[in-house]
C-alpha positions, 0 to 999 in steps of 0.5 A: 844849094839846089842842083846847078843844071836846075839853076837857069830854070829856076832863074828863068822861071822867076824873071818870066813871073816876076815879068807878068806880075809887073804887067799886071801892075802896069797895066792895072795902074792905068790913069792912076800914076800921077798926083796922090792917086800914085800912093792912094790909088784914089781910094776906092778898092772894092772887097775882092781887092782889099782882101787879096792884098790884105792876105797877100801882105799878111801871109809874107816872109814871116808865113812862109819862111818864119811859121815854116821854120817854126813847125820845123823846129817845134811841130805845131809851134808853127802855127803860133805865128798865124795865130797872132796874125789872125788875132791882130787883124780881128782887133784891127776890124774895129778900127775900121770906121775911120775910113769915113774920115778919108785920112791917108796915114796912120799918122793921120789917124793918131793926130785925129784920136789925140785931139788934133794935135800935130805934135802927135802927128809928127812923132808918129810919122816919124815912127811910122817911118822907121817902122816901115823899113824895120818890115821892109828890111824883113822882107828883104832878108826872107826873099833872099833866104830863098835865093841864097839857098836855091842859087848859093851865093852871097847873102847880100847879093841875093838881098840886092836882087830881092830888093829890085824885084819887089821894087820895080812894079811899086816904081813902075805903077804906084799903089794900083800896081801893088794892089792887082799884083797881089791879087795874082801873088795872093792867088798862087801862094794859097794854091802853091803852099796848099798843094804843097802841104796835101803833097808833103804829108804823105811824103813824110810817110803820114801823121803818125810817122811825123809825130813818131820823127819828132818823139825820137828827136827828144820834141814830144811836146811838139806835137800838143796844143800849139806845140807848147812843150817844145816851144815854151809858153811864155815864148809862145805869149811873147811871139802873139804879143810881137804879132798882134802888136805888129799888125796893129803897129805897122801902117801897111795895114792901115792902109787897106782901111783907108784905100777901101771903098767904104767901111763896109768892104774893110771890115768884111775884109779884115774879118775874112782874112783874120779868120783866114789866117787862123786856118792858114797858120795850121797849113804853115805848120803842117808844111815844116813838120812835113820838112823835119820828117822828111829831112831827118829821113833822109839823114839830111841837115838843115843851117836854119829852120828859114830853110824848110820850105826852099829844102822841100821845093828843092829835094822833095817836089822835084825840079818842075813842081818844087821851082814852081813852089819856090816862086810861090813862095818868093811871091809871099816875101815880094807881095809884102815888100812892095806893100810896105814899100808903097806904105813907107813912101806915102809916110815919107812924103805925107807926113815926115818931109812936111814936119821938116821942111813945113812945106807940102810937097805940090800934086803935080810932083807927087808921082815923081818925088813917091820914086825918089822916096822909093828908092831912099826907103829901098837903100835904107832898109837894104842897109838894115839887112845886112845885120840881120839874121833867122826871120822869126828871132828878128821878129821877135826881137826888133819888131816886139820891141820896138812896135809895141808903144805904137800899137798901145798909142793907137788902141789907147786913141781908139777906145779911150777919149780920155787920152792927150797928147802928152799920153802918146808921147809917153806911150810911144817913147817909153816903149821905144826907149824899152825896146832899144835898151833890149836891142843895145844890151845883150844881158838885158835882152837875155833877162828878157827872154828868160823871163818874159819870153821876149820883149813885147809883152813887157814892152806892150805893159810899160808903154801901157801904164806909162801912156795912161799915167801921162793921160791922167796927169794932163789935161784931154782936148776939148775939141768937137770930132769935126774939129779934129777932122778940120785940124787933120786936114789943114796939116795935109794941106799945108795950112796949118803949122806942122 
């Protein structure tokens, strides 16, 4: 717990930033409240602002709590993640000419790959959904370890304050304010974790005294290639699995392609940032090593690697600078948060509410029902969190079993015409019905780990083979791009059965 006179500067400090960050919303979002433009924010980003939102969204609770507590834990091992991250982003780049399509939804897109089929579509919203709050529950319990460790109070009332802080300027403003709020959190993350990377080495008395810490504590093998002798190759196959199927998997993303102003500027975009977070996740990395060095130095304890960064801002940086980098990194998790948020409602209202009710929900109501859905996402990922625990093992374990079927459907869509409709099914109900036997069976889940490292690689193999055997056995659509695009369309507008 952080020193209790620091406590109201702390606090403070991050109502007066959290302040600032909602006025840049506010007052980005301008003439872009309303209608579908409040989701959307009329599709038109230029490159600079699709590539600070896409690098704030990215580097969020798993970058600065979870590749932390990892380099912590296993030296360079901390940069694992990073490394999946910026492999998921890169094969993300050539999905990017769908953008000319003007859909709005992942599930858009999947209806469109599998022939135009609304069955697809409603599945896959429904999953998108679920998704959504699966990483909204995430960044929630990353913002509160933050809190919890800085202010000493309950878990769960430092989820509820998470859960209103990044809340308020998706409320207030839409899309547009998520967007021009994530340029400024993009931009004091890469300055604050930089500096505070450049300022930890040293503190830890240099490389080699870092190295030296981790060979005395019996973890040799964390300091080679990717830390693998400590973390375990299979496990560190397993977390880039969970990872790369992550990005592919979750509609956040998706929606820097489909808010781009063109294709042009989305796959620059992606480019940059999955090369970007190649170089970022060795910054991670170095930040926890710096941590456990430090820590072990000090005769310290840590309850949790999630802790590393709050320790460093906390007991190495002093008051001033180290509540500076706390905000910093609370901007990590909130940027995330909202982005999901944003993305989940746009699934709710676009996608969910219609396959149920068969109505679309009219323009002129779209702003008011886009805060309602908000609050109904907010409340429900706020129930996930209280059953969650470290960062990264909820990682590893909820979002590698349950986003792989999805990501394997989208790739299967993307690249291979052969696949039907009854092949999505297959692919996303056979990885699902695998991840939740993982998430329901203790000693299965076990089995998993020990052999697999953990369940995305055998859960990406399964909803793969499961989602082309369906596609050979069936008969592929006949339907003409135009047709499908049409079939898309007319299921937005309401036209068409949904």
């Amino acid at each position: 717990m952080l020193d209790p006179k620091y406590i109201p500067l702390f606090l403070g400090g991050f109502v007066v930033w959290m302040a600032f960050v909602i006025g840049v919303g506010w007052f980005g979002s301008r003439g872009k409240r309303e209608g579908e433009k409040f989701l959307t924010g009329g599709s038109d980003m230029n490159l600079f602002l699709i590539f600070c939102t896409l690098g704030a969204t990215i580097i969020g609770t798993g970058s600065s709590i979870g590749a932390i507590g990892d380099g912590f834990n296993h030296g360079w091992g901390g940069a694992i993640f990073g490394l999946g991250s910026g492999l998921g982003l890169l094969i993300l780049s050539s999905f990017v000419p769908i953008r000319s399509k003007n859909f709005i939804t992942m599930s858009e897109e999947a209806q469109f790959y599998y022939g135009g089929d609304a069955r697809v579509r409603k599945l896959m919203g429904f999953m998108m959904f679920v998704i959504e709050i699966i990483w909204i529950g995430n960044h929630v319990n990353g913002g509160s370890k933050y809190l919890s460790f800085v202010l000493g109070i309950d878990p769960v009332w430092c989820k509820l304050i998470t859960v209103c802080g990044f809340g308020a300027y998706v409320f207030i403003g839409g899309y547009v304010a998520v967007v021009k709020a994530d340029v400024i959190q993009f931009c004091a993350i890469i300055g604050g974790f930089t500096f505070i990377a450049f300022k930890a080495i040293p503190l830890a008395g240099g490389y080699e005294a870092i190295s030296q810490t981790f060979a005395a504590a019996g973890k040799p093998g964390a300091m080679g290639f990717y830390g693998l002798g400590s973390y375990g190759t299979m496990a560190a196959l397993a977390l880039v699995f969970s990872t790369v199927m992550g990005v592919l998997g979750t509609p956040t993303y998706r929606t820097r392609i489909y808010t781009s102003r063109d294709e042009k500027v989305a796959r620059r975009a992606f480019l940059g940032q999955g090369g970007m977070m190649f170089l970022w996740s060795f910054v991670t990395a170095l930040i926890g090593m710096s941590a456990y060095a430090i820590m072990v130095r000090n005769g310290h304890t840590l309850e949790s690697g999630d802790y590393a960064f709050s320790y460093m801002a906390t007991n190495v940086l002093g008051p001033a600078v180290g509540l500076m980098f706390l905000i910093c990194g609370m901007s990590a998790t909130m940027s995330s948060g909202g982005s999901d948020a944003i993305s989940g409602v746009t699934i709710l209202l676009t996608d969910v509410i219609p396959s149920v009710t068969g109505r679309r929900i009219s323009e002129k109501n779209y702003a008011f029902a886009s805060r309602i859905a908000l609050l109904v996402a907010l409340a429900i990922a706020f129930v996930v969190t209280l059953f969650v625990g470290d960062v990264i093992a909820y990682f590893q374990k909820v979002v590698g079993s349950l986003l792989p079927g999805v990501g394997v459907t989208m790739l299967l869509g993307r690249f291979w015409r052969r696949s039907t409709w009854q092949g999505a099914y297959a692919s996303v109900l056979a990885g699902t019905a695998f991840g939740l036997v993982v998430l329901l069976v203790p000693a299965f889940a076990e089995w998993v780990r020990l052999t697999f490292g953990g369940p995305a690689i055998p859960a990406t193999a399964l909803a793969l083979a499961a989602g082309v055997t369906a596609s050979l056995l069936s008969r592929p659509s006949s339907a003409s791009e135009a047709e499908r695009v049409a079939a898309v369309m007319a299921a937005r507008a309401g036209s068409a059965e949904f």
